[in-house]
C-alpha positions in Angstrom: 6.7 -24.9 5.1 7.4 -21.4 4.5 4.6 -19.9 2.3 4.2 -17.3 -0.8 3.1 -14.4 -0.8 0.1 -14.5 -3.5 -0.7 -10.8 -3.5 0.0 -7.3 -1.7 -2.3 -5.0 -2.5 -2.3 -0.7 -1.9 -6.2 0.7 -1.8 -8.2 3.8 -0.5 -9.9 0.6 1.9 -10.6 -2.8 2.2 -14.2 -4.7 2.3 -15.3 -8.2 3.2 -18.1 -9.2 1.8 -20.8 -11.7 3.9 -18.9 -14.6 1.3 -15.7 -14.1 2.4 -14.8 -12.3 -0.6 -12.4 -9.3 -0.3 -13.3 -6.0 -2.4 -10.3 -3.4 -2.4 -11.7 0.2 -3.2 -9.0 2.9 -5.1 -6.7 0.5 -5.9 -3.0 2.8 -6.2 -2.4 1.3 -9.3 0.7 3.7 -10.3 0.8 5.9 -6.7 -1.3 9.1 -6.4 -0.5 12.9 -7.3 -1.5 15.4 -5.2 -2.2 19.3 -4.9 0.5 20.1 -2.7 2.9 19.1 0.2 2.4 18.4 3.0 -0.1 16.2 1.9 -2.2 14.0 4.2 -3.9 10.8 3.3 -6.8 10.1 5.7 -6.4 6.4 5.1 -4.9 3.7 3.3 -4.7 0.3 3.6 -2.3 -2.7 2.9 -3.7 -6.0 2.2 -0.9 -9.1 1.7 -2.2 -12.6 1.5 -0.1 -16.1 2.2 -0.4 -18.9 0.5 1.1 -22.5 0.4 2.7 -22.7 3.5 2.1 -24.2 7.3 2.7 -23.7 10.8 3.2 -19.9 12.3 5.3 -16.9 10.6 5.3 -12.8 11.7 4.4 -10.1 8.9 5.6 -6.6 9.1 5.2 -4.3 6.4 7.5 -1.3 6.5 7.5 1.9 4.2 10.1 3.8 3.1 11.7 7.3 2.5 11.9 7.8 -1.5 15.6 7.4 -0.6 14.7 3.9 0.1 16.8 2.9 3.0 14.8 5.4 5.8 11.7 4.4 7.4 8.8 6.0 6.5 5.8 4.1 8.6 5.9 0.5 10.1 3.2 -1.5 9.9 2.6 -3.5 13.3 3.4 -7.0 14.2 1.1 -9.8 12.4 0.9 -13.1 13.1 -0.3 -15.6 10.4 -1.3 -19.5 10.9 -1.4 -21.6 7.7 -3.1 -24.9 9.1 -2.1 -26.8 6.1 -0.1 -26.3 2.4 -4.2 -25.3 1.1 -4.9 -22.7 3.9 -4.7 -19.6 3.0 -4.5 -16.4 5.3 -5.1 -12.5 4.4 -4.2 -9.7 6.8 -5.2 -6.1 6.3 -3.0 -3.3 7.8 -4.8 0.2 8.0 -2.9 3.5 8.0 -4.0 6.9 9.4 -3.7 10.0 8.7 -0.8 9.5 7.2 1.5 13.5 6.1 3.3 12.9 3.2 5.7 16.2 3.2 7.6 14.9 -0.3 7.0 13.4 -3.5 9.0 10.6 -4.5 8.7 6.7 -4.9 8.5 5.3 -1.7 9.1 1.4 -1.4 6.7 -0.8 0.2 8.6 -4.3 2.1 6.7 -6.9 3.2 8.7 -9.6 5.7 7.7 -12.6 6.5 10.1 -14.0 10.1 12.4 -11.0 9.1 12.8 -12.1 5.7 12.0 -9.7 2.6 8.6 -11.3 0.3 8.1 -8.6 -1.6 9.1 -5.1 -2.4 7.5 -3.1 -5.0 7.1 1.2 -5.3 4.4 3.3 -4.7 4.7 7.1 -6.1 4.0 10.3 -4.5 3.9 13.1 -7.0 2.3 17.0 -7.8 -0.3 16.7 -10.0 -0.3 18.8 -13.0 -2.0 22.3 -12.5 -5.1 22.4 -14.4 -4.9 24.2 -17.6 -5.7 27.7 -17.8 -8.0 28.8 -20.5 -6.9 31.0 -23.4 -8.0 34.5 -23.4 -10.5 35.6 -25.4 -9.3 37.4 -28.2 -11.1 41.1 -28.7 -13.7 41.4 -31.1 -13.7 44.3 -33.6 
């Protein structure tokens, strides 16, 4: 049984508590802006968990190019086992130093066996330069 994908997730890192629970830290809720490019992002991390399925599948993440078609980084090979329809299995892929040299939306895939799960964007962009303060005007 072929399982679901029940969440992918794009943070600064990725915790497990001593309960099992996961905390994500700097979640990329709408991508990041930067100073300038080349821009290099010490770390990040993808975490995608499965759900509902059984037996043994192969995850690979891929990102890619803001043109969407070129790849950007590829995650590595991982293999998941679902025991049973109620296991559940989370994998955490970790990205260094990775040198962003454009800004753009870049597309996250997950694959699951070769076949697409999810796709969803994640922005690179300038941020805006701080605003400059107002001269003083001269007093009389």
């Amino acid at each position: 049984m072929i399982p679901d994908i029940q969440f992918s997730v794009l943070c600064d890192d990725v915790r497990q508590e001593i309960n099992g629970h996961f905390q994500f830290l700097g979640v990329f809720g709408d991508g990041i802006a930067v100073k300038q490019f080349p821009f290099r992002l010490f770390r990040f991390c993808i975490a995608n968990r499965w759900v509902c399925g059984q037996g043994d599948f192969k995850q690979k993440t891929t990102i890619f190019m803001p043109d969407g078609k070129t790849p950007f980084l590829q995650g590595r090979e991982v293999k998941i086992h679902l025991q049973n329809g109620a296991a559940n299995h989370t994998s955490i892929e970790q990205f260094l130093g990775t040198e962003f040299k454009e800004a753009g939306t870049y597309w996250i895939e997950v694959n699951l066996d070769g076949e697409l799960r999810a796709r969803y964007p994640f922005t690179v962009r300038l941020a805006p330069a701080p605003a400059q303060p107002a001269p003083e005007a001269p007093t009389a």
